[in-house]
C-alpha positions as CSV (number, residue, x, y, z in Angstrom):
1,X,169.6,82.2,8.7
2,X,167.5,85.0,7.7
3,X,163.7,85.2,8.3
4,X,161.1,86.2,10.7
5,X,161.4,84.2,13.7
6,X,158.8,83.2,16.8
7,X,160.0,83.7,20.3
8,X,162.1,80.0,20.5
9,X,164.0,80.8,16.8
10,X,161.7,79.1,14.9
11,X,161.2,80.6,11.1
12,X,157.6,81.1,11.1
13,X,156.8,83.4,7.7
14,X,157.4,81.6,4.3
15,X,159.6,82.6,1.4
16,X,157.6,83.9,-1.6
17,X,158.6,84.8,-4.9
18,X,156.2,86.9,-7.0
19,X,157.1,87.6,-11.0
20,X,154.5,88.9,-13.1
21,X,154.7,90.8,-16.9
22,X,152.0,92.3,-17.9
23,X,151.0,93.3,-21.6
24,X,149.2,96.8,-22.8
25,X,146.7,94.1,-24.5
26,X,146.0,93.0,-21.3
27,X,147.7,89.7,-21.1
28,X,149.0,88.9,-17.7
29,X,151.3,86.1,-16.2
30,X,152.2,85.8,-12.8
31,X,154.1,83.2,-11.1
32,X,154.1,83.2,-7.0
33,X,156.8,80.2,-5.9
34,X,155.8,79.6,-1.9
35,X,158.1,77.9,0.4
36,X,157.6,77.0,3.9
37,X,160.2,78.7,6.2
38,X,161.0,75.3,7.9
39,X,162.5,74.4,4.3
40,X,164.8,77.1,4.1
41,X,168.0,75.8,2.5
42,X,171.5,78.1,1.5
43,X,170.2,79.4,-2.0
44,X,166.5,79.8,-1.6
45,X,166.8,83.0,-3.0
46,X,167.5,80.9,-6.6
47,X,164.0,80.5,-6.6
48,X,163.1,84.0,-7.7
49,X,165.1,83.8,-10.3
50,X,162.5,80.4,-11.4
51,X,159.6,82.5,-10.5
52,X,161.5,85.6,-13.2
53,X,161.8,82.7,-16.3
54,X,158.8,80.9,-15.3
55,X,156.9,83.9,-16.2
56,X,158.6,85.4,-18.7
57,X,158.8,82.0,-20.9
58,X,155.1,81.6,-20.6
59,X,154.9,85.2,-21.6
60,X,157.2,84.1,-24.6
61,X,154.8,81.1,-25.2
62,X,151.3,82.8,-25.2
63,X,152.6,85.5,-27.7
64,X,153.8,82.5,-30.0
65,X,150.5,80.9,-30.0
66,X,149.1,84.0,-30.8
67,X,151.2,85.0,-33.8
68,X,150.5,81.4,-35.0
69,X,146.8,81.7,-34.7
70,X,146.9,84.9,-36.3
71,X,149.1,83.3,-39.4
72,X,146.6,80.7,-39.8
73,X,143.4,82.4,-40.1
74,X,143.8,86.2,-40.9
75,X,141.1,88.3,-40.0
């Protein structure tokens, strides 16, 4: 299993999983998806991939609400 290990094998530093997307009008999202070393399991690395469409569908979503606001009250 892969992982940073203390002296007796034990996996000691957690998986993490960072996604962010960032705007030029200053809109952010980022996602961080922690898990405990101990709960390592075959196809942990899957959960970037959550992190990556975490992020980018809220991304998707705040733009949508924006576009909506925008076509209800012009200014």
């Amino acid at each position: 299993m892969p992982g940073i290990r203390d002296e007796d094998g034990r996996l000691i530093k957690p998986y993490v999983f960072e996604s962010t997307y960032s705007q030029p009008d200053g809109i952010r999202v980022q996602v961080v998806i922690t898990i405990p070393a101990e709960t390592f399991w075959q196809d942990v690395q899957e959960a970037g991939e959550v992190a990556q469409m975490t992020a980018s569908r809220a991304l998707t979503q705040i733009n949508g609400q924006i576009k909506a606001a925008q076509e209800r009250v012009p200014f």
